[in-house]
N, C-alpha and C positions, 0 to 999 in steps of 0.2 A: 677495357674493364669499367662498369657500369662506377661512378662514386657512391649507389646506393644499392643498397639490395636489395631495398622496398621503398613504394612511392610514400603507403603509408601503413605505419605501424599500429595496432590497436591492443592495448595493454586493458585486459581484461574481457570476456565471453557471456556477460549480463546481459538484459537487454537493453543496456546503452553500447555496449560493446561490439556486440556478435550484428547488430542492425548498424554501427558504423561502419563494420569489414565489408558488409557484404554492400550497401550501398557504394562503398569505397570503389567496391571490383565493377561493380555494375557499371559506372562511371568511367571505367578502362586503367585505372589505378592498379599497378602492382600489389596484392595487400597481404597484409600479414596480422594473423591475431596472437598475443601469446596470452596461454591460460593453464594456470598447473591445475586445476579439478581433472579427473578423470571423463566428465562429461560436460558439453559447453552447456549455456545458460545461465549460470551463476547460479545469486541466491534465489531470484524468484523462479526460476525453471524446477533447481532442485530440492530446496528448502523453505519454499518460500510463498511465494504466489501459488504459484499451478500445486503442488501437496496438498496444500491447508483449504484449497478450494474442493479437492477431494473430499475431502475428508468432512468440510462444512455441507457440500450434496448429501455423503453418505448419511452425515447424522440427521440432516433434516427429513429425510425420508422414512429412516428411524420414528424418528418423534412423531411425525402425521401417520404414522401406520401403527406405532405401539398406545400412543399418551392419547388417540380417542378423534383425532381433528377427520382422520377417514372416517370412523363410525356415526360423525354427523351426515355423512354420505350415502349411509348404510354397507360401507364395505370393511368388513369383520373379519378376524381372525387372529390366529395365536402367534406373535410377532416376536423373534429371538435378535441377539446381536451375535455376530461371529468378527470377533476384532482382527485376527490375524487375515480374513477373505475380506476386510474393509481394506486393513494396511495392502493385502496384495494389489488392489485396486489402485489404491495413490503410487505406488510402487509402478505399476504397469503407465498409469497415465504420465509420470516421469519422464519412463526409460522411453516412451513414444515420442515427448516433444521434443526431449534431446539430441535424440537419433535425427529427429525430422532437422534439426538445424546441423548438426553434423554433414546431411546429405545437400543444404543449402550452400555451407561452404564447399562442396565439391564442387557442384552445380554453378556456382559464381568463381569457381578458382582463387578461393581465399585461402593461403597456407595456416594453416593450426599448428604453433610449435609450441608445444607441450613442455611447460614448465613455468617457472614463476620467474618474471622480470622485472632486473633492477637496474637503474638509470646506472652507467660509467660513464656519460658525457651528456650533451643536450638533443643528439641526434644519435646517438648507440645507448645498447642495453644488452645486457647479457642475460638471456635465458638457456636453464640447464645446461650450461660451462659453455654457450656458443655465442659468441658475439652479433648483433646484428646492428646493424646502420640503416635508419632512413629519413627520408627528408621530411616528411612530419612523423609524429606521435601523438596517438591519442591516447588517454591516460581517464580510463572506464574501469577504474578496479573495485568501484561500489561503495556496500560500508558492510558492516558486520555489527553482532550483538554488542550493545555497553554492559557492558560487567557492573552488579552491582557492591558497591566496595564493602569487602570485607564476607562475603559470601562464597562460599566457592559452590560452582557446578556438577555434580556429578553425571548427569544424563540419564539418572535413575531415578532419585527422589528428588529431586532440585534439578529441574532443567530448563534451559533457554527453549527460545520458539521450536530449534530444531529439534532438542528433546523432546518437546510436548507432541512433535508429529506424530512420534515411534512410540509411545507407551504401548507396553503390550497386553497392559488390563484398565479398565478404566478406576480413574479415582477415587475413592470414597468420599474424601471432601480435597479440593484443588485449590488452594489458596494462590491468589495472579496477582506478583507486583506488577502493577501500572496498569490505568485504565483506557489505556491508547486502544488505536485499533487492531495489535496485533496478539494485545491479552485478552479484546474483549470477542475476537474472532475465537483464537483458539479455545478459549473459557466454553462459549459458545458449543463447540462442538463436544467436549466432555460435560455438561450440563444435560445437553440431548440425550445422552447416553446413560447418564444415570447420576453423575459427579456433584456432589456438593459443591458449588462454586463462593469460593470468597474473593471480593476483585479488593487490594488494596491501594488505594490512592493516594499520591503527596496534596496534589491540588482539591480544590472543594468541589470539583464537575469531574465527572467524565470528559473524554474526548478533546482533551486541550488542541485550542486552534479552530475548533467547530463555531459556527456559530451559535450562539449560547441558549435559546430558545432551544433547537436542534439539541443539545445536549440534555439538558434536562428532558424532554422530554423521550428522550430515546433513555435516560435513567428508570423512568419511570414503567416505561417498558420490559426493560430488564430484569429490571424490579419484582414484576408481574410475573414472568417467566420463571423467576425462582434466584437470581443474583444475590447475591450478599454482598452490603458496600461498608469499608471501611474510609472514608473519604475525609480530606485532610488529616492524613494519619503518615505517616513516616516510617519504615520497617529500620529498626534496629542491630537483630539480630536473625540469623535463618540457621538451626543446629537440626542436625539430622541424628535421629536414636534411633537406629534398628531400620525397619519399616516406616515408623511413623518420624515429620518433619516438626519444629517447634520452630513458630515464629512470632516474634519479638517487635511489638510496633509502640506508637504513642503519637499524641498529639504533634500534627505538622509545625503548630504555634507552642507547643510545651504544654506539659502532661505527664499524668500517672501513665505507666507502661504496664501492658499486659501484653498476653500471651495468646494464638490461637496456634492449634491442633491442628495438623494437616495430613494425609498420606502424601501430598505430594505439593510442590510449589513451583509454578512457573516465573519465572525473572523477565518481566518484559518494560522495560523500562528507557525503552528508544535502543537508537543505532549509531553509532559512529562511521568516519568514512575510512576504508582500508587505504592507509600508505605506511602501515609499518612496512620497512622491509623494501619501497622502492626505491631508497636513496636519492629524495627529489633534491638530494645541495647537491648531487651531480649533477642534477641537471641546470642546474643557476634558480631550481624554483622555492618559493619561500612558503610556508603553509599562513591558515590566517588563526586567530587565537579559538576559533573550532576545530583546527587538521583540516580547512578543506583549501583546495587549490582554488585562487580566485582568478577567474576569467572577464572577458568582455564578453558582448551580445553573441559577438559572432563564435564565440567557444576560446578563443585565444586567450593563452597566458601572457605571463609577463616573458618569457623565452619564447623568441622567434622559430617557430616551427611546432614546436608542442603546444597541444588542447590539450581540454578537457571536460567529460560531461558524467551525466549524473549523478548521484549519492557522493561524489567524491568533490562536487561543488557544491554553492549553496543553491540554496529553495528545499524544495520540498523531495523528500526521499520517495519518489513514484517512480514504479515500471515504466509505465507509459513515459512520465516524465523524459526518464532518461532514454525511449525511443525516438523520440520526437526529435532531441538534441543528437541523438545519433544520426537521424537522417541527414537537418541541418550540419553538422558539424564535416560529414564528407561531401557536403557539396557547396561548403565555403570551402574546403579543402581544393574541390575542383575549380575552383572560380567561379561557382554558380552563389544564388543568394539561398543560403539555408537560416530562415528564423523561426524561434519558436517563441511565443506568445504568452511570458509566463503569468502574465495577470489572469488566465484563461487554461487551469488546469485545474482537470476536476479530481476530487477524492471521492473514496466508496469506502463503506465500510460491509464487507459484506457476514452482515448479522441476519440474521430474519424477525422485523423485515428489516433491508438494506439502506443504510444510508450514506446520502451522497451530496456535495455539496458543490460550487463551483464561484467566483470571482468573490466578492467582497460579503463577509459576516455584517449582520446588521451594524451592529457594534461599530464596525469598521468604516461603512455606508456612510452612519451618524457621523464621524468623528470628521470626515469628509466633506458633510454640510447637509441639508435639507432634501429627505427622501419620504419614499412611498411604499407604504408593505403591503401586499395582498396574500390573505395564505387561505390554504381551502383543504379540511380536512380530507383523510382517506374513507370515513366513514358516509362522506356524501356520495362518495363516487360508487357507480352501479356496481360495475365489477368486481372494485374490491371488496364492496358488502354483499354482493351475492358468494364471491368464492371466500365469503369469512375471513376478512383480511382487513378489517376497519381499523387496525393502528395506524397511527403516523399521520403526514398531512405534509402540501407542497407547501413552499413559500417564497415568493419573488420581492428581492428590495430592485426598485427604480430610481433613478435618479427624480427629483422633486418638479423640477423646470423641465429638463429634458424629455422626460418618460424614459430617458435609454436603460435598458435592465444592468444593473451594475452586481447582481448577485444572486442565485439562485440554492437554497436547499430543502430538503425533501428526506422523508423517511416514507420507504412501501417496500413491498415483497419486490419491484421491478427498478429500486430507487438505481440502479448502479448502469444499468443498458439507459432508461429514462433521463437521466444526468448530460447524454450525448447530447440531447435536442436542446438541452439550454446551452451547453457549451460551444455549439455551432449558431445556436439564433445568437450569442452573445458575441463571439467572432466577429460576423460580422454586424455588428451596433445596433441589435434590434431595440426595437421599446416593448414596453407591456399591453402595445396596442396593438403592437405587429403579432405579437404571440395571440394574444386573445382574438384574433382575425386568421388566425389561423386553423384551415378546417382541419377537424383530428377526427379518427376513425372511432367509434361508438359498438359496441360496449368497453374502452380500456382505459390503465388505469393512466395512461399518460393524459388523458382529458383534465385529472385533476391538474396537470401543468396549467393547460389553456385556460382552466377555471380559477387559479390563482393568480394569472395577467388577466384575467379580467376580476380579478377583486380590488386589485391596486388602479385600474380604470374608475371604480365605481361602477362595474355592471356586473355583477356576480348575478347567476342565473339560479342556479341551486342550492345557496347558503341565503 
């Protein structure tokens, strides 16, 4: 009789999870995922990534066909919204990638045992009354919404991200605690649709963690578009009357407090990492003064045999993120070398237009020692002034002496696919010299890349 019943165990079906099982199996590894959702994926599959991208296509298509940007084209007509045939839409696009990873773990022989697992030792775990044993553990259980205190949610008038997915009529005015990227996405999408948007802020920028150029000017954007900022403001209270929501804010630094009127208020104010409920002192693991389980490079805890990767450790709470480390993480599992790069992880915000960011903020550059900025607006580039798309602008910091590119951000309609080419010339050690010697395909909008390493050269051609 085997001493294990799985080579390796994968506690939780995200996508740090369900890409560790199955690289697991791939591998020749016995694997096993446990996940209590009804459908794998987690939150970006079902609530999260893939929905809200739905739903950001649908409204944008909206808006270019209703608010006039097709009639600069000359193509006209009487343009309605049907919200329950939009919801069937993100509904459908769901129940397809799900299923599609469902058929993946067949396909790689990954067992799915359906239920929520909590550590009774450092090598067993019991999901839904069944004990299991295996010689590692990977511990992918993500993170979930932060509540904000003293508010409660109802999923009606007051709802978290996964609230704002489902609303089944659009808002009159939406009032969005926090200007992160996942109130300024969802905000986004009920603004296209018709929603008075109010975003309210603690800190005095949008986009905390962006680089700060990048923020501001992606406010002013917003801005443009029809946004409403309450910024350095602090929300108090959130009371629901009826139909309509009453919230309660004031100065971040101190202040008279007033009131705004809402139909409805999204809470989006970050995310925490999920281990209520896994009982990690069974397993000898200790949380750190965030809840998150802290690892080495190679994914390893402080307990011999148990990992762990994305949302549920530190950096930066990304899908991709926690793909990456899933890959690595079963194949330090197998004795091969899995590392993931985390100085070289890029963000998107996908707004229209999108922005996207990758290695070090200026700010950050500075603080570092002696650099070189080149930035090149969207308005010089052909294509995005021909398809009327002149917001936004690239911009690369370099190192001063080196040339090597130590940071790349960008706001365009293309900012989130575009973001790859810096992330891979930056991999592997490019400079601003190497970019700008780089031939790029003519009329697009990733030229303005090329034109931004070469402004931090000195040889800007069209600015």
């Amino acid at each position: 009789m085997a001493d294990y019943d799985y080579d390796v165990l994968v506690i939780g079906a995200g996508p740090g999870g369900y890409v560790a099982a199955i690289r697991a199996a791939q591998l020749g590894l016995k694997t096993a995922c446990a996940e209590s959702r009804e459908t794998l994926g987690g939150t970006c599959l079902n609530v999260g990534c893939i929905p809200s991208k739905a739903l950001l296509h649908a409204s944008e298509l909206f808006e270019e066909a209703a608010h006039g940007h097709m009639a600069k084209w000359g193509i006209t007509g009487q343009f309605n919204i049907d919200i329950p045939t939009m919801q069937k839409g993100r509904v459908e696009a769901v129940e397809g990638l799900t299923k599609g990873i469902e058929f993946l773990f067949k396909k790689n022989k990954v067992t799915w045992l359906k239920g929520r697992a909590s550590f009774t030792g450092a090598d067993t775990v019991e999901v839904a009354g069944q004990t299991v044993r295996a010689k590692n553990i990977v511990v992918a259980t993500g993170s979930s919404v932060t509540p904000l205190p003293g508010v409660t949610v109802d999923q009606e008038r007051i709802v978290d991200s996964t609230g704002a997915l489902e609303l089944a009529e659009v808002p009159s005015h939406l009032v969005v605690i926090g200007g992160g990227v996942i109130g300024l996405e969802l905000g986004s999408v009920w603004r296209r649709l018709g929603a008075q948007v109010t975003v309210v802020e603690y800190l005095d920028q949008i986009l905390p963690g962006m680089d700060e150029e990048i923020r501001k000017e992606s406010n002013k954007i917003f801005k443009k578009q029809g946004f409403a900022y309450k910024l350095g403001t602090k929300v108090t209270g959130v009371q629901r009357n009826g139909d309509a929501v009453t919230v309660t804010v004031e100065p971040a630094k101190g202040g008279a407090a007033e009131t705004i009127e809402a139909s409805h208020v999204l809470v989006s104010i970050g995310r925490r990492p999920n281990t209520d409920g896994l009982n990690v002192d069974a397993a000898g693991l200790q949380l750190n003064t965030k809840g998150q389980i802290e690892t080495d490079h190679s994914f390893r805890t402080s307990v011999p045999g148990v990992w762990a990767i994305g949302d549920v450790i530190p950096g930066p709470m990304l899908a991709h993120k926690a793909e990456d480390e899933g890959i690595a993480v079963a194949e330090n599992i197998a004795g091969l070398t899995g590392i993931v790069n985390h100085n070289i992880i890029p963000s998107v915000v996908y707004t229209t237009p999108e922005i996207a960011g990758v290695g070090l903020t200026e700010e950050q550059a500075k603080a570092g020692g002696e650099v070189k900025v080149g930035k090149f607006p969207m308005m010089a580039n052909s294509r995005a002034k021909t398809n009327g798309e002149p917001d936004g602008l690239v911009k690369v910091i370099a190192d001063a002496k080196t040339d090597r590119v130590l940071g790349v951000w960008m706001i365009n309609n293309l900012a989130g696919t575009m973001i790859a080419q810096a992330a891979q010339a930056m991999e592997f050690g490019a400079t601003s010299e190497d970019i700008a010697y780089t031939c790029h395909a003519h009329p697009t909008h990733a030229e303005a890349f090329k034109e931004a390493a070469m402004a931090v050269t000195g040889k800007p051609i069209h600015i």
